[in-house]
C-alpha positions as CSV (number, residue, x, y, z in Angstrom):
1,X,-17.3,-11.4,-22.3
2,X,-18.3,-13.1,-19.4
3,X,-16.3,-16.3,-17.6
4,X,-18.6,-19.4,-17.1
5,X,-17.1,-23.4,-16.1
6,X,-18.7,-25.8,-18.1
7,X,-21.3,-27.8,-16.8
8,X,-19.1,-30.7,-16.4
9,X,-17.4,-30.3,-13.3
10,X,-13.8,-29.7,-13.7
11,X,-10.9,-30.5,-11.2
12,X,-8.6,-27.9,-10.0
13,X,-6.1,-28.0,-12.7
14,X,-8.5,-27.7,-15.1
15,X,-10.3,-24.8,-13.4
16,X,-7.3,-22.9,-13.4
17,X,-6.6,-23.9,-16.7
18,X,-9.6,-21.8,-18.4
19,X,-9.8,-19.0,-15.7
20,X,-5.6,-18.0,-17.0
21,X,-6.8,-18.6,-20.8
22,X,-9.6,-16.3,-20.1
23,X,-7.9,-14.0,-18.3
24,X,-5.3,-13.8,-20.2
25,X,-7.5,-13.2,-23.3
26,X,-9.1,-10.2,-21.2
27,X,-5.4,-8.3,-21.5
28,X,-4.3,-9.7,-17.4
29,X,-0.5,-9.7,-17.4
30,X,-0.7,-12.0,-14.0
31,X,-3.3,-14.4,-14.8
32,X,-1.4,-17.5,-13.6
33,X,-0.5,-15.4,-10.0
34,X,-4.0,-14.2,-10.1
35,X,-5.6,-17.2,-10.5
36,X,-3.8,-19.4,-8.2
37,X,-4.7,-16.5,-5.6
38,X,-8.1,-17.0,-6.1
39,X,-8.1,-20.4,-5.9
40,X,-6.0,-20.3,-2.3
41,X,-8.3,-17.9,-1.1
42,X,-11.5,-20.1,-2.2
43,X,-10.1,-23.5,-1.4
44,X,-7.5,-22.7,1.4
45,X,-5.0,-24.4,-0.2
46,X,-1.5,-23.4,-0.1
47,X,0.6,-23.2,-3.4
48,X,2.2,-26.1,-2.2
49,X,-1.1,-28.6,-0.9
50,X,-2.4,-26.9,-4.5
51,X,-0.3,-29.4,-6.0
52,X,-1.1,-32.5,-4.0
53,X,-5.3,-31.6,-4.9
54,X,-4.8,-30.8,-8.5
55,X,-7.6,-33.4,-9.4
56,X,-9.8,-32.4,-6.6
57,X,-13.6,-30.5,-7.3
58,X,-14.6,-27.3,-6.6
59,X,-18.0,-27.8,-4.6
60,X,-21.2,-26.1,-6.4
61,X,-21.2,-23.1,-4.0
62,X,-17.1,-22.7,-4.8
63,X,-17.3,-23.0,-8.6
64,X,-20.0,-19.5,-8.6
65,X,-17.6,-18.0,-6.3
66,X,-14.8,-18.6,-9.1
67,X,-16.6,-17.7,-11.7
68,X,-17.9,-14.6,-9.8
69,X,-14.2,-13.3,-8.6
70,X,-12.4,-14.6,-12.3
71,X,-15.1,-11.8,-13.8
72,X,-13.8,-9.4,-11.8
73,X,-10.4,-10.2,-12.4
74,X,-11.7,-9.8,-16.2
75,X,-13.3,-6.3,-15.5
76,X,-9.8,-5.4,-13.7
77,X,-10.3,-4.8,-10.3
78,X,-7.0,-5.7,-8.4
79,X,-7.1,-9.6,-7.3
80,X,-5.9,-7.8,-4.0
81,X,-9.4,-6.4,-3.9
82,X,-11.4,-9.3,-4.7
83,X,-9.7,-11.5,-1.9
84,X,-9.3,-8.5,0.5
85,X,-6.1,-9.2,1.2
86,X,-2.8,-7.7,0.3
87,X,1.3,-8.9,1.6
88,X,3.8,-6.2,2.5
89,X,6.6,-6.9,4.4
90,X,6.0,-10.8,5.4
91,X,2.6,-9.5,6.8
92,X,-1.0,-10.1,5.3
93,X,-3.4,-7.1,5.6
94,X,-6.8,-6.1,5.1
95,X,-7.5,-4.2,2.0
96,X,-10.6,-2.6,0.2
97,X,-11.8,0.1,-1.8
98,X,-11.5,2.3,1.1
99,X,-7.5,2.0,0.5
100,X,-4.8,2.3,-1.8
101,X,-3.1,-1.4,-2.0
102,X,-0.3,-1.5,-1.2
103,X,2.9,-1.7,-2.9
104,X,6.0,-3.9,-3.0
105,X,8.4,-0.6,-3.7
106,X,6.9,0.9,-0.4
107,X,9.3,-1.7,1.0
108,X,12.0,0.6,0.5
109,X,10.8,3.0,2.9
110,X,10.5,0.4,5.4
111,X,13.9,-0.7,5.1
112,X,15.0,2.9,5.2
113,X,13.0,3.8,8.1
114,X,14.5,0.9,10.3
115,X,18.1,1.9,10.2
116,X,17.6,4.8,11.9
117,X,14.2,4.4,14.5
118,X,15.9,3.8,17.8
119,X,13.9,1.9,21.0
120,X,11.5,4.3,22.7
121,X,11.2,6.4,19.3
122,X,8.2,7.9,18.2
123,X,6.9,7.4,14.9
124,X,4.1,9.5,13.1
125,X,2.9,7.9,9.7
126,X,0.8,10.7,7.6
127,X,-1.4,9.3,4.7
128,X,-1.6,6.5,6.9
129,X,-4.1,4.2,4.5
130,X,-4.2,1.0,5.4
131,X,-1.6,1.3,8.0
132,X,1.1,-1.0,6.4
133,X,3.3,1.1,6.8
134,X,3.1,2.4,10.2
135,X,2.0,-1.3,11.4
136,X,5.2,-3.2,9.7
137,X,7.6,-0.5,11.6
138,X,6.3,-0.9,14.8
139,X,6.5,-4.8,14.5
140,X,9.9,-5.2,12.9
141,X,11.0,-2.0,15.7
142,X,9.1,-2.7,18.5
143,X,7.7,0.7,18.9
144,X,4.6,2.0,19.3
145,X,3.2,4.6,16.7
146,X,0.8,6.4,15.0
147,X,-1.1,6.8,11.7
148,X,-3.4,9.7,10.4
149,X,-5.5,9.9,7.7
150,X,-8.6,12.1,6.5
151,X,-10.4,9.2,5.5
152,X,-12.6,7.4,7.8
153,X,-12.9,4.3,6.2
154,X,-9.3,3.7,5.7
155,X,-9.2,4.5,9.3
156,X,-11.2,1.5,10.0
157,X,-8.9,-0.4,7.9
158,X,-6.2,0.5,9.6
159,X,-7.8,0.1,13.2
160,X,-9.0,-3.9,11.8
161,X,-4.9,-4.4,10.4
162,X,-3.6,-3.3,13.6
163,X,-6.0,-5.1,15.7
164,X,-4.8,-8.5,13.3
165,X,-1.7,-7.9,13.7
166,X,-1.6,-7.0,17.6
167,X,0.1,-3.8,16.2
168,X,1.2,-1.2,18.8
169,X,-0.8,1.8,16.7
170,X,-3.2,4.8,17.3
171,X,-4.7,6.5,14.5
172,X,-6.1,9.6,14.4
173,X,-8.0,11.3,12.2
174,X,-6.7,14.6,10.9
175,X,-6.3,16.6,7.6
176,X,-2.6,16.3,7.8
177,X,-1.2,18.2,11.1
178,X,-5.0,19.8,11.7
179,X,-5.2,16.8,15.0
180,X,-1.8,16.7,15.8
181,X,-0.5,18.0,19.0
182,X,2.7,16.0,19.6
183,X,6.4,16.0,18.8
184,X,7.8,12.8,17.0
185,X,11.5,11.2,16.2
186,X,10.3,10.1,12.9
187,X,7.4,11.2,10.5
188,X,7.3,8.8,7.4
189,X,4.5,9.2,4.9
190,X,3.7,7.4,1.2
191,X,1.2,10.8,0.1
192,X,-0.8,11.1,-2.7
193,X,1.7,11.8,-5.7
194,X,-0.1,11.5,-9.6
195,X,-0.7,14.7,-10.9
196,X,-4.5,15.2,-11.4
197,X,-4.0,15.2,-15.1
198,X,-2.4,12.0,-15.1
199,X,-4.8,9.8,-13.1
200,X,-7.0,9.5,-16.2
201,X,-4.6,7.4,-17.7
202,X,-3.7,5.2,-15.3
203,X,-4.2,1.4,-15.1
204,X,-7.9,0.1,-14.6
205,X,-6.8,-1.2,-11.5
206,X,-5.5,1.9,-10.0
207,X,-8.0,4.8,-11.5
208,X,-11.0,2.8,-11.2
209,X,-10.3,1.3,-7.8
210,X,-7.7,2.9,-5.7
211,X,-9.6,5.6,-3.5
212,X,-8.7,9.2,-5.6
213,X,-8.0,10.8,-2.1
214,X,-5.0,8.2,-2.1
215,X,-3.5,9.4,-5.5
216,X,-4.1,12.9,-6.7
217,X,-1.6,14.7,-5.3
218,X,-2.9,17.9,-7.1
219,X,-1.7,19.9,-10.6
220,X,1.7,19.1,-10.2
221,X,1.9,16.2,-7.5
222,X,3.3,17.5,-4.9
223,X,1.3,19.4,-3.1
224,X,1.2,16.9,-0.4
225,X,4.7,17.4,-0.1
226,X,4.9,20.7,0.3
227,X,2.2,20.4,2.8
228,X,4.2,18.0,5.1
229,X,7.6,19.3,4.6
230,X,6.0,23.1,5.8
231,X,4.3,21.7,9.1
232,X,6.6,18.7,9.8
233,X,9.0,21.0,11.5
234,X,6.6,22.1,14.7
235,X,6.3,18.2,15.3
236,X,10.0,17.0,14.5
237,X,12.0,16.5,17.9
238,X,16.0,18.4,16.9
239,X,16.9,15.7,14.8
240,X,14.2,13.9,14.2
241,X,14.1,12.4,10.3
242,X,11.5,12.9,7.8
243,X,11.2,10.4,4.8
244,X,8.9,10.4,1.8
245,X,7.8,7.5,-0.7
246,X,8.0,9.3,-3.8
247,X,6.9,9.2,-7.8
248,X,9.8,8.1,-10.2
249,X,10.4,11.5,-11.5
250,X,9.8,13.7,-8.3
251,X,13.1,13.1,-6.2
252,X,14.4,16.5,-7.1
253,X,11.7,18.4,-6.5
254,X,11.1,17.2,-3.1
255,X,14.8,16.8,-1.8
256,X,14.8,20.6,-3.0
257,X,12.2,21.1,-1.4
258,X,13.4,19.4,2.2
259,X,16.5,21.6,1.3
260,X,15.0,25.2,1.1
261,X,12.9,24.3,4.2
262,X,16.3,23.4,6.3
263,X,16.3,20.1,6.7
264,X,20.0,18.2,6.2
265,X,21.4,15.4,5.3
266,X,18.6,15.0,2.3
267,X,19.8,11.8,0.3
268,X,17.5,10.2,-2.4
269,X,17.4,6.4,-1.9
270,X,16.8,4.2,-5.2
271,X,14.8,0.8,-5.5
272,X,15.5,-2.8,-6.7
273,X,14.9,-1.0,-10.8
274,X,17.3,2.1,-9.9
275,X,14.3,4.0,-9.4
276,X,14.3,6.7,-7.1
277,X,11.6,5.8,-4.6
278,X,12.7,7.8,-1.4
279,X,13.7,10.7,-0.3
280,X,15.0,11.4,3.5
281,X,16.1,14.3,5.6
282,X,17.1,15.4,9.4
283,X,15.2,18.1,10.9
284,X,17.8,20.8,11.8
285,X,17.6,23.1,14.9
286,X,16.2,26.0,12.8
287,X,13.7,24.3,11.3
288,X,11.5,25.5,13.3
């Protein structure tokens, strides 16, 4: 089923009009938020000046762009994708396939992250992405950090966000700790978490778009974890914090985890639907 404007040319409001009925007959939960997106992000419109041109055209050239990005929507490929741009944290970034999109619950790690990273600290963001993460902490902190990832095109995304953003950040590339030479107040990482049998039955959205290096966090999800929590000690200052974005059913697993490795102070921090979403802990002296 393919999405086509009739040849009568349509205002705005009538535009969006068939692109949510289509959607929404294509099984797209969002199609209002969708659309508008799209239409912002041809027309650039605000919400708000959307209003005020409701009766206005899209031009011949704009109305095959429409068409064109409402068919993906239809095939589900994340509207984040089609306008290459994704918010977290007040901020607009650069997203493509090369990166997971990312996510409002990674929020959480933000705000977790910033009550305890001081002036001067040094922050180390591991599965880096498309540097949201690592980017939004040393804006709201005023630091300067630094974001690895195996991937070299979601290094590049992260080098263009951090560039937009004027963003204090290196990035290095590095198979987790491979590159890394130096010790840190703070490592903070979102990892790859779905269990490899699980990805299959994702959302389109996610198992068709999202890069698999960002998701499969092998057989039973965690081996990313494990991974971290083992080297993170050799570049953890004494008392330097480690914190996890984690899967909604994997907080006891990796607070044990932290546990049996030494760390203290391991407290699991819940989002906005009483999910777990975080786990935390303080690198001990004989961690070592």
């Amino acid at each position: 089923m393919t999405f086509i404007l009739s040849n009568d040319k349509k205002s705005l409001r009538q535009s969006k009009k068939a692109a949510v009925d289509f959607l929404t007959l294509m099984g797209i939960e969002d199609a209002v938020t969708d659309t508008a997106i799209i239409i912002e992000m041809i027309t650039g419109y605000s919400r708000a000046q959307m209003f005020m041109h409701a009766d206005d055209e899209f031009t011949k050239e704009q109305a095959l762009i429409f068409e064109k990005m409402i068919n993906q929507r239809g095939e589900r490929k994340p509207v984040q994708h089609i306008v290459e741009e994704a918010w977290f944290y007040g901020r607009s970034f650069y997203v493509d396939e090369r990166v997971l999109v990312p996510r409002f619950d990674t929020e959480i790690l933000i705000e977790e992250a910033l009550k305890s990273i001081k002036p001067g600290s040094k922050v180390l963001d591991m599965c880096t992405g498309s540097g949201c993460i690592i980017i939004t902490l040393t804006k709201e902190a005023g630091i300067t950090g630094t974001g690895t990832d195996i991937s070299n095109g979601a290094l590049e995304v992260a080098r263009l966000n951090a560039e937009r953003l004027e963003a204090r950040c290196e990035f290095i590339k590095s198979d987790l700790f491979e590159n890394i030479a130096e010790k840190y107040d703070m490592i903070v990482s979102n990892p790859p978490y779905i269990k490899t049998s699980d990805i299959e039955g994702l959302e389109k959205e996610v198992k068709d778009y999202d890069p698999i290096l960002a998701l499969d966090g092998g057989a039973d999800g965690l081996y990313f974890y494990r991974k971290i929590i083992s080297g993170a000690g050799d570049h953890l200052n004494n008392n330097g914090r480690l914190l996890f974005e984690i899967g909604f059913d994997q907080a006891e697993e990796v607070s044990g985890l932290m546990k049996e490795s030494g760390y203290k102070d391991v407290k699991i921090i819940y989002d906005l639907g009483n999910n777990p979403r975080v786990v935390c802990g303080v690198k001990s002296q004989d961690t070592d």
